[in-house]
Short mmCIF file of the C-alpha atoms (twelve columns), coordinates in Angstrom:
data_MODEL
# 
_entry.id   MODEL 
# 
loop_
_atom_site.group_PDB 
_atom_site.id 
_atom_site.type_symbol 
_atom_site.label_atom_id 
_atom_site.label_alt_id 
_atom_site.label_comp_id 
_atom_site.label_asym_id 
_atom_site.label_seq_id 
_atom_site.Cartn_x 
_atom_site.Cartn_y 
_atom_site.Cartn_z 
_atom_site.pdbx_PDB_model_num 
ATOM 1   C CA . UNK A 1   0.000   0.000  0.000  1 
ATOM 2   C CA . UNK A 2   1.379   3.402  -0.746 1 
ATOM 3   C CA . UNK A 3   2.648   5.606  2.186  1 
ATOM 4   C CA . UNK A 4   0.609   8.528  2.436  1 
ATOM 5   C CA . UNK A 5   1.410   12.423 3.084  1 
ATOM 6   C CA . UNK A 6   -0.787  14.865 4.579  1 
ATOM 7   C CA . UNK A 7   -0.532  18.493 3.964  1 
ATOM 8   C CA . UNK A 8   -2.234  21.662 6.141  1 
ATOM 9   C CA . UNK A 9   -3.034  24.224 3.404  1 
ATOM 10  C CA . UNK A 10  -2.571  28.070 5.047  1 
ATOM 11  C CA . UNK A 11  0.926   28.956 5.779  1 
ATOM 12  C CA . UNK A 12  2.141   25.415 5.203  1 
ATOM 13  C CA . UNK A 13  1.216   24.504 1.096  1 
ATOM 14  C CA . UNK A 14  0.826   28.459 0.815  1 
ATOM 15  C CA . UNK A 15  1.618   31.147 2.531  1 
ATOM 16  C CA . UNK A 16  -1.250  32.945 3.889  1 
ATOM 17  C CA . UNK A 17  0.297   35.828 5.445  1 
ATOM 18  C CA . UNK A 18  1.587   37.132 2.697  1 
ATOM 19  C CA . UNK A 19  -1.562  37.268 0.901  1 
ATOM 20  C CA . UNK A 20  -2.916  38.833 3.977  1 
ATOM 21  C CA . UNK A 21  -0.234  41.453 3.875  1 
ATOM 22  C CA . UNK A 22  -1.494  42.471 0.299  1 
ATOM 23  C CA . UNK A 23  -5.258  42.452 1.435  1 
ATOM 24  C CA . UNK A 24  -4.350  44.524 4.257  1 
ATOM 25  C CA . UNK A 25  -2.852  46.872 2.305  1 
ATOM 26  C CA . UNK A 26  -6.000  47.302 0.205  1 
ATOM 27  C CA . UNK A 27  -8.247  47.222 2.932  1 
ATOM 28  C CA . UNK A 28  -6.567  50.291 4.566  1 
ATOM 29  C CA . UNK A 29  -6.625  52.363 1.142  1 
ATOM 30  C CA . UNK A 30  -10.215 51.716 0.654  1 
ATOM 31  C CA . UNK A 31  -11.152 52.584 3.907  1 
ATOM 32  C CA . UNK A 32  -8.353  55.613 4.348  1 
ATOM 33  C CA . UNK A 33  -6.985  54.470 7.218  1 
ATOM 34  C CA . UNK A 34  -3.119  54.943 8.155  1 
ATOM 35  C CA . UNK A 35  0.110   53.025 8.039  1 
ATOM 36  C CA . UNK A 36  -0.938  52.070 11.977 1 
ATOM 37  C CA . UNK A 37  -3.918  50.100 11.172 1 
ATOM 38  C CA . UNK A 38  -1.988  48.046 8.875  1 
ATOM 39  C CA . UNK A 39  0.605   47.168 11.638 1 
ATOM 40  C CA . UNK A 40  -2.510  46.890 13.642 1 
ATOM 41  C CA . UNK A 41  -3.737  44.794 11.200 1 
ATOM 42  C CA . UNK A 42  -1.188  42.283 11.131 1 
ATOM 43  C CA . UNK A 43  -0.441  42.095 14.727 1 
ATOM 44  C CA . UNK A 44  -3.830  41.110 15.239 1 
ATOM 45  C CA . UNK A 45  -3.653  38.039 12.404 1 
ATOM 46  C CA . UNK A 46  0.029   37.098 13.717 1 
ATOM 47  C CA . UNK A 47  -2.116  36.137 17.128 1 
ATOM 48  C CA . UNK A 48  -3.738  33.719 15.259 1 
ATOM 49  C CA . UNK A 49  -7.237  33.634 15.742 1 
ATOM 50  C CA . UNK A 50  -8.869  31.147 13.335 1 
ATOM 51  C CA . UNK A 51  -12.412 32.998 13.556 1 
ATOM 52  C CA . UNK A 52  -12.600 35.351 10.844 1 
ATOM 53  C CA . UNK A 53  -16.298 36.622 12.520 1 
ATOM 54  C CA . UNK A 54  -14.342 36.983 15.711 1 
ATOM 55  C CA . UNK A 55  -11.707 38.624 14.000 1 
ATOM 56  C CA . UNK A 56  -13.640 41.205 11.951 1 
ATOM 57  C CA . UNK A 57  -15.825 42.259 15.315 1 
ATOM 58  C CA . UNK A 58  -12.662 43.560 16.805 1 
ATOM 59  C CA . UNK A 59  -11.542 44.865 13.505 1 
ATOM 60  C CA . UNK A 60  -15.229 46.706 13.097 1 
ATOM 61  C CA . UNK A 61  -14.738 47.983 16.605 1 
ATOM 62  C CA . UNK A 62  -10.991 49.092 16.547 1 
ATOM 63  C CA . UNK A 63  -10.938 51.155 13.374 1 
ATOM 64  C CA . UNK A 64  -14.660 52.103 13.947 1 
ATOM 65  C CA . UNK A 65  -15.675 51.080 10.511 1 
ATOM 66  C CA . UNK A 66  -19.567 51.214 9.520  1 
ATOM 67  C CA . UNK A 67  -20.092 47.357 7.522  1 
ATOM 68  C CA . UNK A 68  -21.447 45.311 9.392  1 
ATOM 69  C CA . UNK A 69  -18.903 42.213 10.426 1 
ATOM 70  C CA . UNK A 70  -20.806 39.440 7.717  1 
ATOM 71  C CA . UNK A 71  -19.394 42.185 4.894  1 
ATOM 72  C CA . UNK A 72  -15.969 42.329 6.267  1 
ATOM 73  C CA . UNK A 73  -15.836 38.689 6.613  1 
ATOM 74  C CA . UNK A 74  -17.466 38.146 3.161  1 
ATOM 75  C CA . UNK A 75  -15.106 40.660 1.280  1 
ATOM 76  C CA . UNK A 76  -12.069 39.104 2.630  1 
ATOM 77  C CA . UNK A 77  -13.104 35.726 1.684  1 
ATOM 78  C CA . UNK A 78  -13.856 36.583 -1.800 1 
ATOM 79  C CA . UNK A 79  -10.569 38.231 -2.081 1 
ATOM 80  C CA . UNK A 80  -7.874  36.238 -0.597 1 
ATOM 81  C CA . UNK A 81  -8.393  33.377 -2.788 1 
ATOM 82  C CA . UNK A 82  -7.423  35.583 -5.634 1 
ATOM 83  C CA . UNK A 83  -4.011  37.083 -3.476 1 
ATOM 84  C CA . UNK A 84  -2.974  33.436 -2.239 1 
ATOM 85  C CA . UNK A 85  0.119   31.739 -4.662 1 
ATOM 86  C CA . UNK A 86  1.868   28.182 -4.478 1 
ATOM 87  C CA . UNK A 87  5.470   28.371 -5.354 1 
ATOM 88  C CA . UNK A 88  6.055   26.451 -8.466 1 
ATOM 89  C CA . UNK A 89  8.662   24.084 -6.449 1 
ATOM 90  C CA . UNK A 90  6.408   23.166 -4.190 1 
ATOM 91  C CA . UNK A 91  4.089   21.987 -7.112 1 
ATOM 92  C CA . UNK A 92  7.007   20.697 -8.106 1 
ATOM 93  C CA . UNK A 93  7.584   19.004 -4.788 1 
ATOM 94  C CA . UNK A 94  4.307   17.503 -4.777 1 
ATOM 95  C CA . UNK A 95  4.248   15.849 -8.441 1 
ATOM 96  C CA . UNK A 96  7.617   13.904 -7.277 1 
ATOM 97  C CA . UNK A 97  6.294   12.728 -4.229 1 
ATOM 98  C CA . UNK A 98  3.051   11.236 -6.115 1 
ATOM 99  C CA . UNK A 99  5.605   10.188 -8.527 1 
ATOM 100 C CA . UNK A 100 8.110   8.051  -5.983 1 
ATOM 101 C CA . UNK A 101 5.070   6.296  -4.916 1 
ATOM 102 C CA . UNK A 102 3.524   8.486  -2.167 1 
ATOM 103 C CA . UNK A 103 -0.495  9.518  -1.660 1 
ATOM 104 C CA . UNK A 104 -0.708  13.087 -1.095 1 
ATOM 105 C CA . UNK A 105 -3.970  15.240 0.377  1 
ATOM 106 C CA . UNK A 106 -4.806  18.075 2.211  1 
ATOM 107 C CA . UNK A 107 -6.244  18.534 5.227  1 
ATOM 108 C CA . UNK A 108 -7.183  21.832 5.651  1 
ATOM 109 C CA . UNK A 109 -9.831  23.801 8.289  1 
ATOM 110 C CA . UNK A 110 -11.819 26.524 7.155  1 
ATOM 111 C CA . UNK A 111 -15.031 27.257 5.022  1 
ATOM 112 C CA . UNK A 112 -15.402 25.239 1.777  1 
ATOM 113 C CA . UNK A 113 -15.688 27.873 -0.570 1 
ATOM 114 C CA . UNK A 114 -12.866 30.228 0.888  1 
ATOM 115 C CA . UNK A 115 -10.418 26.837 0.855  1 
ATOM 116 C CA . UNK A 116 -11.373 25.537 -2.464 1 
ATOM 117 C CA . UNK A 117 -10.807 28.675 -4.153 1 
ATOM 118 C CA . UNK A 118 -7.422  29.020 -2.735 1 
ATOM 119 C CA . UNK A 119 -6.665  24.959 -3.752 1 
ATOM 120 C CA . UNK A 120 -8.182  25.618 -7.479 1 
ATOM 121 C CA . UNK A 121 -6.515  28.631 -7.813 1 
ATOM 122 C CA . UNK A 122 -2.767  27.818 -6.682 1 
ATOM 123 C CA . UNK A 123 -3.278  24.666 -8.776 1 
ATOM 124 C CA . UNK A 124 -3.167  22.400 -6.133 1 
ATOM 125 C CA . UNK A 125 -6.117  20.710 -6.946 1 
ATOM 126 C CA . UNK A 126 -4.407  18.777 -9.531 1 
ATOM 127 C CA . UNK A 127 -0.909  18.809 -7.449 1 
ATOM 128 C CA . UNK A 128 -2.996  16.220 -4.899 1 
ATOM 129 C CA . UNK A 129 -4.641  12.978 -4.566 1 
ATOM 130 C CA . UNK A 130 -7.331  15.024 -2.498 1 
ATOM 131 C CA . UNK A 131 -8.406  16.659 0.063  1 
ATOM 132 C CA . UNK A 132 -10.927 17.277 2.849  1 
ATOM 133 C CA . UNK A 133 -12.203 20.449 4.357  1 
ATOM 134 C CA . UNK A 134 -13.534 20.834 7.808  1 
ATOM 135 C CA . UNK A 135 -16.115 23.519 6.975  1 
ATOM 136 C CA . UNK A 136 -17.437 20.710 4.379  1 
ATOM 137 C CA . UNK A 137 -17.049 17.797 6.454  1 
ATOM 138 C CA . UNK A 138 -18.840 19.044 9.689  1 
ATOM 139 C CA . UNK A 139 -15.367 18.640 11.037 1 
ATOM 140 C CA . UNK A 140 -12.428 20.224 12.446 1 
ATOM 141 C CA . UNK A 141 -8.676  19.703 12.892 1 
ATOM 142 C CA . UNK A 142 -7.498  18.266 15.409 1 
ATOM 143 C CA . UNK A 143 -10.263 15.671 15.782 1 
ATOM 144 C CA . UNK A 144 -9.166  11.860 13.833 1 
ATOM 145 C CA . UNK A 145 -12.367 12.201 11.518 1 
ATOM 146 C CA . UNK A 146 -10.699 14.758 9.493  1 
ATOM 147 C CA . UNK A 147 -7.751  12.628 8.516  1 
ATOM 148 C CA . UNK A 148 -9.882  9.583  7.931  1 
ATOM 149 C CA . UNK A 149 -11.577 11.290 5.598  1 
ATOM 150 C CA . UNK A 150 -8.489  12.309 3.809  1 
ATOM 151 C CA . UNK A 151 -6.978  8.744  3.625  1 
ATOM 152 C CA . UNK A 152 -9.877  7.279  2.948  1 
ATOM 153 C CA . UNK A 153 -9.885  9.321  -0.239 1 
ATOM 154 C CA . UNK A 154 -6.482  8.549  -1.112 1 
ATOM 155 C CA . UNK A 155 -7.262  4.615  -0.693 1 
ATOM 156 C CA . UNK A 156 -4.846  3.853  1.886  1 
ATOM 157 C CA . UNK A 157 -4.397  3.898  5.897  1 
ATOM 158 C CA . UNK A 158 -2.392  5.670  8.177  1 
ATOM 159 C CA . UNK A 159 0.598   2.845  8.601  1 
ATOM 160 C CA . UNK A 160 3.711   4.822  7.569  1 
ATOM 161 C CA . UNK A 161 1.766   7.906  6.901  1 
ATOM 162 C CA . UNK A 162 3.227   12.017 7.844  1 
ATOM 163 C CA . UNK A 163 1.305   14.994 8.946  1 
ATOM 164 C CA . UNK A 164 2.858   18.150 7.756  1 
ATOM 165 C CA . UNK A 165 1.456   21.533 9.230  1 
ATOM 166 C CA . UNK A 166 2.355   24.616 10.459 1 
ATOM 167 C CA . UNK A 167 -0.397  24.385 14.195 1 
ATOM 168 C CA . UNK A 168 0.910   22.831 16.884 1 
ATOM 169 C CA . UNK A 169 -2.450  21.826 18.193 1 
ATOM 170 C CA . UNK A 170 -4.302  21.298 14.672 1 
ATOM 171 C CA . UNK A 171 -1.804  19.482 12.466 1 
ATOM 172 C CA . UNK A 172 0.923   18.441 14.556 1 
ATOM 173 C CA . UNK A 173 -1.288  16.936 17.747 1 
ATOM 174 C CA . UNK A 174 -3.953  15.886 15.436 1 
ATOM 175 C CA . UNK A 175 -1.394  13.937 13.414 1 
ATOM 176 C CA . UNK A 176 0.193   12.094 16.523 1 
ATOM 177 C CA . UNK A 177 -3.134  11.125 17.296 1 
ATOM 178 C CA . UNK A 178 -3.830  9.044  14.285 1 
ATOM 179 C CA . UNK A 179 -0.536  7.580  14.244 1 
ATOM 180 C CA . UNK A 180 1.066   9.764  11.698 1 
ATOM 181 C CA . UNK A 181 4.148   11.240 12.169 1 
ATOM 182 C CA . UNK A 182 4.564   14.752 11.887 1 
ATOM 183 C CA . UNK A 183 6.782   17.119 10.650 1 
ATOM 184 C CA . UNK A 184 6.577   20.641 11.968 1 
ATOM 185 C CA . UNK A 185 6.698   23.977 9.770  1 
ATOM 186 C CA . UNK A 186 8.012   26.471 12.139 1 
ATOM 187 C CA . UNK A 187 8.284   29.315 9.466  1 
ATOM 188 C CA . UNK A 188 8.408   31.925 12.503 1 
ATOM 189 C CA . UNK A 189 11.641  30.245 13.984 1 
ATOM 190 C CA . UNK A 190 9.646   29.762 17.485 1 
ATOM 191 C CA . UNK A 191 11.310  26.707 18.265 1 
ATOM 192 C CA . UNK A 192 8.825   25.999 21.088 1 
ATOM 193 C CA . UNK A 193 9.227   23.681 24.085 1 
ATOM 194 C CA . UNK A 194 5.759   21.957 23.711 1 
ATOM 195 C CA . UNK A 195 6.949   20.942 20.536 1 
ATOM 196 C CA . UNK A 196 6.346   17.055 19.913 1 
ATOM 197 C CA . UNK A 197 6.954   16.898 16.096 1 
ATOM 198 C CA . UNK A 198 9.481   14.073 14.319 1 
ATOM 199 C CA . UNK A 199 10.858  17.258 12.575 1 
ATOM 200 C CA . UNK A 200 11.147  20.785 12.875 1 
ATOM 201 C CA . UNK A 201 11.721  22.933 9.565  1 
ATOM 202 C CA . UNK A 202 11.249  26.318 7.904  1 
ATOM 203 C CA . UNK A 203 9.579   25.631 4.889  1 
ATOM 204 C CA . UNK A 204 7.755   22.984 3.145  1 
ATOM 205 C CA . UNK A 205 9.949   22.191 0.399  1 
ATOM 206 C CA . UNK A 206 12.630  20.949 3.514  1 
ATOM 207 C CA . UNK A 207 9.739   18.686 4.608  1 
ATOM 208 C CA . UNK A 208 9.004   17.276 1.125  1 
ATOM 209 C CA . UNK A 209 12.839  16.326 1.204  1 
ATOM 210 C CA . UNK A 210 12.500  14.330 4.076  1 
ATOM 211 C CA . UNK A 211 9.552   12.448 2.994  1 
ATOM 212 C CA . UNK A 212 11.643  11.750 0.264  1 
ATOM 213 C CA . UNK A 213 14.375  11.071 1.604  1 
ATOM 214 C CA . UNK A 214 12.554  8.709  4.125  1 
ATOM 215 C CA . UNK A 215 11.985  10.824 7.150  1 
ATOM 216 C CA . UNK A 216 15.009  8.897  8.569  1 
ATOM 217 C CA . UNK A 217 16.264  11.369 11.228 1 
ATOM 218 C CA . UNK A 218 13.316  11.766 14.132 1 
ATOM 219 C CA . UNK A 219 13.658  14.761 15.696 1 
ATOM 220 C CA . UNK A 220 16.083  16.721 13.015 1 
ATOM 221 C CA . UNK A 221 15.390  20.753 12.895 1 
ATOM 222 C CA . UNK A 222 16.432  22.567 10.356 1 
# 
């Protein structure tokens, strides 16, 4: 049976806060705010909140802004699909690992139409075996039935699978609870102490590598 490689999408397959950068510039022109709500802005997002309702009522309250939070929410998830890019050698990446043998997916939280833009737009969707999304599945990361579905999908189990994810708590937890083991994509250099991964790394292309390479070294940073 082939080994199989799961993949977070925001910030791990695609890097999220730069696309959020870019809307956050635009959001601040439309609205003529200053350069402090943009640093604003991003602080906010760098804390990580995965609610974008939550989110936008303390954006609507901060900057005092008249929408209501449903049209905040609703014009940043129409937009960001179109701002959000996968490097060509992580596509790259991808097609070798489906090539040596491997069954690749994504496992992704969020709402379905906000995460399968972004996967049809950076390509992706052809770049994978498949995918699941929690907002479709009536389930989220870090609970098992989210990875089921994913393997399931791919036609084989767990046994020598990898979880590959940039949340501690969501990809890397959830993946050690299944059985996978995980690789870590630390892309702020946190290098935190609750860590439990098999590997730490920077970007996704280094955890690719080791996939390919065999995943040999438990415990390797880089």
């Amino acid at each position: 049976m082939r080994r199989l490689a799961l993949f977070d999408l925001d910030n791990t397959l695609i890097d999220l806060d730069h696309a959020f950068g870019v809307w956050a510039t635009e959001f601040i022109g439309a609205h003529g705010l200053g350069p402090e709500a943009f640093e604003w802005l991003i602080g906010l997002n760098r804390e990580g909140n995965p609610h974008r309702e939550e989110f936008f009522t303390q954006v609507r309250e901060h900057l005092a802004l008249t929408q209501t939070v449903d049209e905040l929410v609703g014009g940043y998830r129409r937009r960001v699909p179109h701002l959000v890019r996968c490097r060509t050698e992580v596509l790259d990446g991808l097609a070798r690992l489906r090539a040596s043998g491997w069954r690749v997916a994504i496992v992704t939280n969020g709402t379905p139409e906000n995460q399968l833009a972004k996967i049809q737009r950076t390509g992706l969707a052809e770049a994978v075996d498949a995918y699941a999304i929690s907002g479709a599945e009536g389930i989220r990361k870090p609970e098992a039935g989210l990875f089921e579905i994913a393997a399931k999908r791919c036609g084989t189990s767990f046994d020598g699978g990898w979880m590959i994810g940039d949340n501690l708590t969501a990809d890397i937890a959830g993946g050690r609870g299944v059985g996978l083991r995980t690789i870590w994509i630390d892309r702020r250099a946190e290098r935190r102490a609750d860590n439990q991964a098999d590997h730490v790394v920077t970007d996704v292309l280094q955890a690719i590598e080791i996939l390919r390479d065999g995943g040999s070294d438990s415990g390797a940073t880089a």
